[in-house]
C-alpha positions as CSV (number, residue, x, y, z in Angstrom):
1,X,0.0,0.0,0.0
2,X,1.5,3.6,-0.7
3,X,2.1,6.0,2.0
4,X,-0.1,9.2,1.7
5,X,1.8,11.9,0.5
6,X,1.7,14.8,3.1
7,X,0.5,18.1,1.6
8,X,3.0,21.1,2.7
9,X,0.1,22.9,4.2
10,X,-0.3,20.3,7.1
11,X,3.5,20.0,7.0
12,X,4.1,23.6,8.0
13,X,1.2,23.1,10.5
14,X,3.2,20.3,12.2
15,X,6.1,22.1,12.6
16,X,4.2,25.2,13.9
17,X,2.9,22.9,16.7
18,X,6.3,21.8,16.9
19,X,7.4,24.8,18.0
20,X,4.8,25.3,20.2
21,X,6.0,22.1,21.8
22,X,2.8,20.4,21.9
23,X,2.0,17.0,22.9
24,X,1.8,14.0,20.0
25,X,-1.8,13.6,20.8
26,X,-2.4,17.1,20.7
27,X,-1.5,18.0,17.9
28,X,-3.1,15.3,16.3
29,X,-6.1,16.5,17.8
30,X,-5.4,19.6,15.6
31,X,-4.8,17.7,12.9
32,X,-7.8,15.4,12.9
33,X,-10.1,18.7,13.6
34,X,-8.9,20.4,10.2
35,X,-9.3,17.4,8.3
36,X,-13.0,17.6,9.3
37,X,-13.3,21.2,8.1
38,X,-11.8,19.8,4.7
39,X,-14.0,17.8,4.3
40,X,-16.8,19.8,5.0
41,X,-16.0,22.7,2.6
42,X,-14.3,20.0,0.0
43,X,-11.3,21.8,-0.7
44,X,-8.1,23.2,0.8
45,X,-8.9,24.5,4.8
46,X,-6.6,27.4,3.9
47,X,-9.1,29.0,1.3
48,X,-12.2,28.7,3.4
49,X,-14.3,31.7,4.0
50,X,-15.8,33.3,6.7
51,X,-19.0,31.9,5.7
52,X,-18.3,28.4,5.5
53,X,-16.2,29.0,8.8
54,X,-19.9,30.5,10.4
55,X,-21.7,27.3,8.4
56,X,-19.3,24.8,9.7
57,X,-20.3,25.8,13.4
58,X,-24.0,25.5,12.7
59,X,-23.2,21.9,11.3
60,X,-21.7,21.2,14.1
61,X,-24.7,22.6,16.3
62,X,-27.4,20.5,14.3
63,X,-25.4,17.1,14.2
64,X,-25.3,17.7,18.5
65,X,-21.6,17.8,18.8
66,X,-20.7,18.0,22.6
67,X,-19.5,21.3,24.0
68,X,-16.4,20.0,24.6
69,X,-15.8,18.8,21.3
70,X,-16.8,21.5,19.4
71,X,-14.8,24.1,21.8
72,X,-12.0,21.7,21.1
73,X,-12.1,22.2,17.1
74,X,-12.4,25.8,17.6
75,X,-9.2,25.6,19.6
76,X,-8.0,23.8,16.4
77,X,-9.3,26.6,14.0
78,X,-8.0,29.6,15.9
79,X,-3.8,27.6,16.1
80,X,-4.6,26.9,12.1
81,X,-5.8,30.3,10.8
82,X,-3.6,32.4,13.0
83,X,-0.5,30.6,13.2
84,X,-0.5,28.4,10.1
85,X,-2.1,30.8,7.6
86,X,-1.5,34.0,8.8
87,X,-5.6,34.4,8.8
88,X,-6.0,36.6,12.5
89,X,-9.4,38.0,11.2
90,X,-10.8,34.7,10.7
91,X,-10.4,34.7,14.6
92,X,-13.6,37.1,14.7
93,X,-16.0,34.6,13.2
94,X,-15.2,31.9,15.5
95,X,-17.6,31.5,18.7
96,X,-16.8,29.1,21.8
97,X,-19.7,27.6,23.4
98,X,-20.8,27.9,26.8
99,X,-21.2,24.6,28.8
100,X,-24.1,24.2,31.1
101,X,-22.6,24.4,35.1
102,X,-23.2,20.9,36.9
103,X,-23.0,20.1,40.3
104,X,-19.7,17.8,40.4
105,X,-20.5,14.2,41.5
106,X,-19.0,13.3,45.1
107,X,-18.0,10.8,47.1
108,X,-18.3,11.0,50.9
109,X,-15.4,9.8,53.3
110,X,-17.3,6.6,54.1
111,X,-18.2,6.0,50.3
112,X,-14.5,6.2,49.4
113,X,-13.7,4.0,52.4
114,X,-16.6,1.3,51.0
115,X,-14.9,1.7,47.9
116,X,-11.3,1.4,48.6
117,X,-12.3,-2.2,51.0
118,X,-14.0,-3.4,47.8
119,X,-10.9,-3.5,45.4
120,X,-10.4,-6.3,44.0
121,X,-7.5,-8.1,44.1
122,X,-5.0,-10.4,43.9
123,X,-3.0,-8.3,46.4
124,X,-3.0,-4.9,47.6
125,X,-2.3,-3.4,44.4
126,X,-5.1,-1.8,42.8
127,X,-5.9,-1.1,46.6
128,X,-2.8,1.0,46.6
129,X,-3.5,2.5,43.8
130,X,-6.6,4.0,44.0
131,X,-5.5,5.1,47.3
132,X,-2.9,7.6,46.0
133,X,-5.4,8.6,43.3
134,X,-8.2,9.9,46.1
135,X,-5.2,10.3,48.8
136,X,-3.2,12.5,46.7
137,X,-5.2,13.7,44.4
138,X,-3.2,11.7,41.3
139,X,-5.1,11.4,37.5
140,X,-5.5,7.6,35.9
141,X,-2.1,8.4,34.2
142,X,-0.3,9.7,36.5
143,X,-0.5,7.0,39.1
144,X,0.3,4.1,36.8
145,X,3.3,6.1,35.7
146,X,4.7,6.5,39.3
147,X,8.1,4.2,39.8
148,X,9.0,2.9,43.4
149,X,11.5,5.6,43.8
150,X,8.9,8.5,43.4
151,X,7.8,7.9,46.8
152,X,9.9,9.9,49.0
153,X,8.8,8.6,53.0
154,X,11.6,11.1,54.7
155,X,9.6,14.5,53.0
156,X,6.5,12.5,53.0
157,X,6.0,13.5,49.2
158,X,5.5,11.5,46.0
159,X,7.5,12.8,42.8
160,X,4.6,13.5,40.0
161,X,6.9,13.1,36.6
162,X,5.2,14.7,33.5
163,X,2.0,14.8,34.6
164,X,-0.3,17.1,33.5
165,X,0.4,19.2,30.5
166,X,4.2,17.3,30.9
167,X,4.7,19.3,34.4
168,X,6.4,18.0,36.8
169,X,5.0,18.2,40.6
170,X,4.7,17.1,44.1
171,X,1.9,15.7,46.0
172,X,1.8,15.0,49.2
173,X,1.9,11.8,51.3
174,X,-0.4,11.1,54.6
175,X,1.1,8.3,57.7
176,X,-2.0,6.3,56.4
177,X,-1.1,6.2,52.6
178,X,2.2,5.1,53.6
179,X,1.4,1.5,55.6
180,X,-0.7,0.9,52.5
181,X,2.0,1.2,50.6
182,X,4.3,-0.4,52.6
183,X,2.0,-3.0,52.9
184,X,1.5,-3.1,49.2
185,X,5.9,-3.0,48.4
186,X,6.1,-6.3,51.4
187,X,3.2,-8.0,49.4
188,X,5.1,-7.4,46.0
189,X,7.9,-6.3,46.2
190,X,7.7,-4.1,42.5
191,X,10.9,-2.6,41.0
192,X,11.2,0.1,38.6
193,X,7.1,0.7,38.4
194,X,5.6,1.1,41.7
195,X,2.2,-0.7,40.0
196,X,3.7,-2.9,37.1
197,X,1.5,-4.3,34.4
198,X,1.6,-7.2,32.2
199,X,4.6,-7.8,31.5
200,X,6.0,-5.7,34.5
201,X,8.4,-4.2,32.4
202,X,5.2,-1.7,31.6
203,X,3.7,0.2,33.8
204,X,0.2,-0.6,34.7
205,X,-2.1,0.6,32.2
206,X,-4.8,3.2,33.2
207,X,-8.0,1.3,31.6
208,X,-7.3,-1.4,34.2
209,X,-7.2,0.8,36.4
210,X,-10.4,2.4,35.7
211,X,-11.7,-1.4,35.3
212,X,-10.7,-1.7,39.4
213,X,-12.7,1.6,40.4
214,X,-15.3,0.5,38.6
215,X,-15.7,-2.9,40.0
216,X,-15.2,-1.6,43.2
217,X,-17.8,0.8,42.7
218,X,-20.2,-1.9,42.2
219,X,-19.1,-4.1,45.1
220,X,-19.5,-1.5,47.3
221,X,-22.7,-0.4,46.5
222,X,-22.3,3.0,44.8
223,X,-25.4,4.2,42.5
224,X,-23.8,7.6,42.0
225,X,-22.7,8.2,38.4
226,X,-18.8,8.3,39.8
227,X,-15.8,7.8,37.8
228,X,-12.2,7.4,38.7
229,X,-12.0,10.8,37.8
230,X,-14.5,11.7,41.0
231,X,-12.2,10.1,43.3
232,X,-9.2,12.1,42.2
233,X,-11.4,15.0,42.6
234,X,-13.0,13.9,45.9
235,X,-11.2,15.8,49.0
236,X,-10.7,14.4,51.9
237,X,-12.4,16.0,54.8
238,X,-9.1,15.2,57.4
239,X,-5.8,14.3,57.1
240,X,-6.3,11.4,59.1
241,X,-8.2,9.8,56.2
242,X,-5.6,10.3,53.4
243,X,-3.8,13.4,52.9
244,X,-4.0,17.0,51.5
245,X,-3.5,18.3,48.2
246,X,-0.7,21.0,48.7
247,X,2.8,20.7,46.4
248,X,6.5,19.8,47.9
249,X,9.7,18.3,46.8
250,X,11.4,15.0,47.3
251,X,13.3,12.3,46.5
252,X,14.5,8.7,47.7
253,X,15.8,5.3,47.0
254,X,12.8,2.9,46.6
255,X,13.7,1.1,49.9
256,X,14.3,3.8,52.0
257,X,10.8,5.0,51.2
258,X,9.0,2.0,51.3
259,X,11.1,-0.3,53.9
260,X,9.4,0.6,56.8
């Protein structure tokens, strides 16, 4: 089969995102949003008119495109006409829609503990897990990406390594999140990835994780539309129960933090 022959207009928008240093899956996010556009019009992006910029948004109205989505492509459009093309005042024909304020779902303390005893196993560790996602207030990603030696037990701190938008932070680490994961480290003794996968020599992958939570979920009993996501976002209401949310710095050898 022959490779498609990339046109120099989405070659120059590449390296514009490039620069920008945006992520792979960002930019092909941009990428895929254009190509809709395309489509739409049935000719080079770059020639659209305002019109068919205007008639694009109502097609996106009528076939019920999500808020999210369709702020997303404007995003897109605003990086292509005003960076790639040099196009600015197409800029004033583009309008973000407003999303409809929800009450965020929540879990209370004695839901979360209900959830956390329902993890399934083998073992303690997607126990472990989701503890640091609700104790320390890690994304999906971000805790199957921790390795042994980003928990630091002297500064009571875990090491966040390119977590959101590839940032780099701390979190910190309650007494009580510690035992579990000492617990968890004397149960299976991981090296390199604090929660391995299959084979270890990957980290755990984030749809099993969800898969846990959401077992869990059921097991424990909890009708509320919650996601992993909710637990992240759930605070804790003491720091007895898990720990706070505020940023640090740290470091250790993975035995010296886990070895009690």
């Amino acid at each position: 089969m022959k490779e498609e022959k990339m046109s120099p207009l989405r070659e120059r928008m590449i390296e514009d995102m490039r620069i920008r240093g945006m992520s792979p899956k960002t930019r092909q996010a941009h990428i895929r949003a254009v190509r809709y556009f395309a489509e739409f019009i049935g000719r080079s992006p770059d020639t659209a008119t305002p019109d068919e910029l205007r008639a694009y948004q109502l097609h996106m109205t009528d076939t019920k495109v999500s808020t999210g989505v369709f702020n997303a492509r404007i995003v897109s459009f605003r990086f292509f006409f005003g960076m790639t093309c040099g196009r600015e005042e197409m800029k004033r024909y583009m309008q973000f829609r407003r999303k409809a304020k929800k009450l965020p779902v929540v879990l209370s303390v004695e839901e979360v503990g209900d959830l956390l005893a329902a993890v399934p196993g083998p073992g303690l560790k997607y126990r472990a897990a989701l503890g640091i996602s609700y104790g320390a207030g890690l994304r999906a990603s971000e805790v199957c990406n921790l390795k042994v030696s980003d928990i630091d037990s002297d500064r009571m701190m875990i090491h966040v390594d390119e977590g959101k938008n590839d940032k780099d932070r701390k979190a910190m680490l309650s007494p009580a999140l510690l035992d579990l994961l000492r617990d968890y480290w004397r149960e299976a003794r991981p090296e390199g990835w604090l929660f391995p996968g299959k084979p270890k020599i990957r980290a755990l992958s984030p749809r099993r994780l969800n898969r846990a939570f959401t077992s869990a979920k059921h097991m424990a009993g909890i009708n509320k539309p919650a996601t992993l996501h909710t637990l992240q976002k759930t605070t804790a209401s003491s720091a007895s129960n898990t720990v706070g949310r505020s940023p640090v710095a740290a470091s250790a050898s993975p035995v010296a933090a886990l070895s009690p």
